[in-house]
N, C-alpha and C positions, 0 to 999 in steps of 0.2 A: 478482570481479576486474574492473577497469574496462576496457572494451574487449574485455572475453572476446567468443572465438567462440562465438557462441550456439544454433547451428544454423538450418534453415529450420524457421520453423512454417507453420502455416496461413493461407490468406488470412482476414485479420481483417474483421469488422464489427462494430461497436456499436450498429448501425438498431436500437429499443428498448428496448436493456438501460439498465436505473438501475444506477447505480456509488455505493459511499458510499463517502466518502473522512475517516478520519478524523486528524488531523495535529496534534501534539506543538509546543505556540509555544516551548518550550523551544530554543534557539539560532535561532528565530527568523528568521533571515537564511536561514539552511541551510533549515528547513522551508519556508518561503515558496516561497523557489525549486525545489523539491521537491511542492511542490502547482500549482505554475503552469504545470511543465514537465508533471506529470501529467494535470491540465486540459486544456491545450492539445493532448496526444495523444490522450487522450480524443476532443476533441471533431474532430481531425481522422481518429478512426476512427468515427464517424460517431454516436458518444452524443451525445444532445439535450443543452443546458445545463442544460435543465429536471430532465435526468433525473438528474444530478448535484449529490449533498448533500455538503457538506463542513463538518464540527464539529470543533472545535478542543479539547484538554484541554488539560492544565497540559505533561504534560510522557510522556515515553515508556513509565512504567509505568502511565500514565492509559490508552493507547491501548488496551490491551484491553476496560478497558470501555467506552470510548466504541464500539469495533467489535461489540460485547455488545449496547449497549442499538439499536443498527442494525439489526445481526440480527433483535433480539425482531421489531422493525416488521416482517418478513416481505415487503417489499417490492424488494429490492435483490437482483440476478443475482451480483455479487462484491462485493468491498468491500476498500477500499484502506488501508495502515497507514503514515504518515510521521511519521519523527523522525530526531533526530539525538546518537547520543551520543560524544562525544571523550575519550575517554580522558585521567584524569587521573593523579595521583600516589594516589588510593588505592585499593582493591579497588570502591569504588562503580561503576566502569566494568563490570566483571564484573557484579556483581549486575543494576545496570539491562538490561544487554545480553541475557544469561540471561533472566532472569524476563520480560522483554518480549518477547522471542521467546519463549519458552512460552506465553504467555500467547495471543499471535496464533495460535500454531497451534491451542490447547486451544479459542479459537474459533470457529475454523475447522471443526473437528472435533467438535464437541460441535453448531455449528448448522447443518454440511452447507454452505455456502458457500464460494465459492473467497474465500481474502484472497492479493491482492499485500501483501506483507511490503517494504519502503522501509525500513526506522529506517534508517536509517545508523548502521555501528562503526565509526569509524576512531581514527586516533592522535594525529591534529592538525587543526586548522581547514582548513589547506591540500587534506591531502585530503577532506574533506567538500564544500569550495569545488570540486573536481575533481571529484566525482559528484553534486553534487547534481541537473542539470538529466538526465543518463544515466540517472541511479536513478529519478527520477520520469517520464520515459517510459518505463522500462522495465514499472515496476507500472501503467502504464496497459494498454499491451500485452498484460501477465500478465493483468491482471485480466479483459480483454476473452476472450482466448484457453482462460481456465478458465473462463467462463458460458458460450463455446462448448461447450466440450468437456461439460461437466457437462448443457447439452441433450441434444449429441449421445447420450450415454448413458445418459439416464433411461430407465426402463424405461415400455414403449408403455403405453398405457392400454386 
């Protein structure tokens, strides 16, 4: 929901974390700004440039494995999922939407890493154009706030 109250989280930092960001060119306009908005939270919560990777698929059922083959590297604290799909006149909206969210979480849970989930579903251009820059600092936030959390709770050594 755009503008949802989200509650208070935690004071954030990104001082070390690598973020992987992987982003759907499919609508293209929408992801862009969706990765720039994400970037730039990123980097004003205090993740190095450096430490942020950003790879592109085709399109939003790609994003899984492009978050897949991130994972393997074992290098990355969270890792970011952007796309955008607008509902059209056939059932393909469904399927992509579905299957691509399974897909992020089945990653997520299968390699122990927090993913911020971005695709955007909406019903028209218009609102995609209304959350694209909200959504992508949102999953930068998440993304930061779940490598927090997943420190905080590793078990001591």
């Amino acid at each position: 929901m755009q503008k949802a109250e989200k509650g208070q989280g935690p004071e954030l930092s990104g001082v070390g974390l690598h973020i992987g960001i992987v982003q759907a060119r499919f609508n293209a306009d929408i992801t862009d700004a969706l990765a720039d908005a994400c970037k730039e939270a990123l980097l004003d919560l205090g993740v190095q440039e450096e430490n942020i990777t950003l790879v592109q698929v085709p399109g939003a059922l790609e994003v899984p494995m492009g978050l897949m083959a991130l994972a393997e590297r074992d290098e990355f604290d969270a890792l970011v999922a952007l796309g955008c799909i607008i509902r059209g006149e056939t059932y393909h909206f469904e399927l992509v939407a579905n299957e691509s969210g399974a897909g992020v979480t089945r990653v997520g849970l299968d390699y122990g890493i927090p993913i911020a989930n971005a695709i955007l579903t909406t019903e028209d251009l218009s609102q995609a154009i209304a959350r694209q820059t909200e959504k992508g600092r949102d999953a930068a936030y998440v993304a930061v706030e779940m490598a927090q959390l997943l420190t905080d709770l590793a078990p001591s050594e």
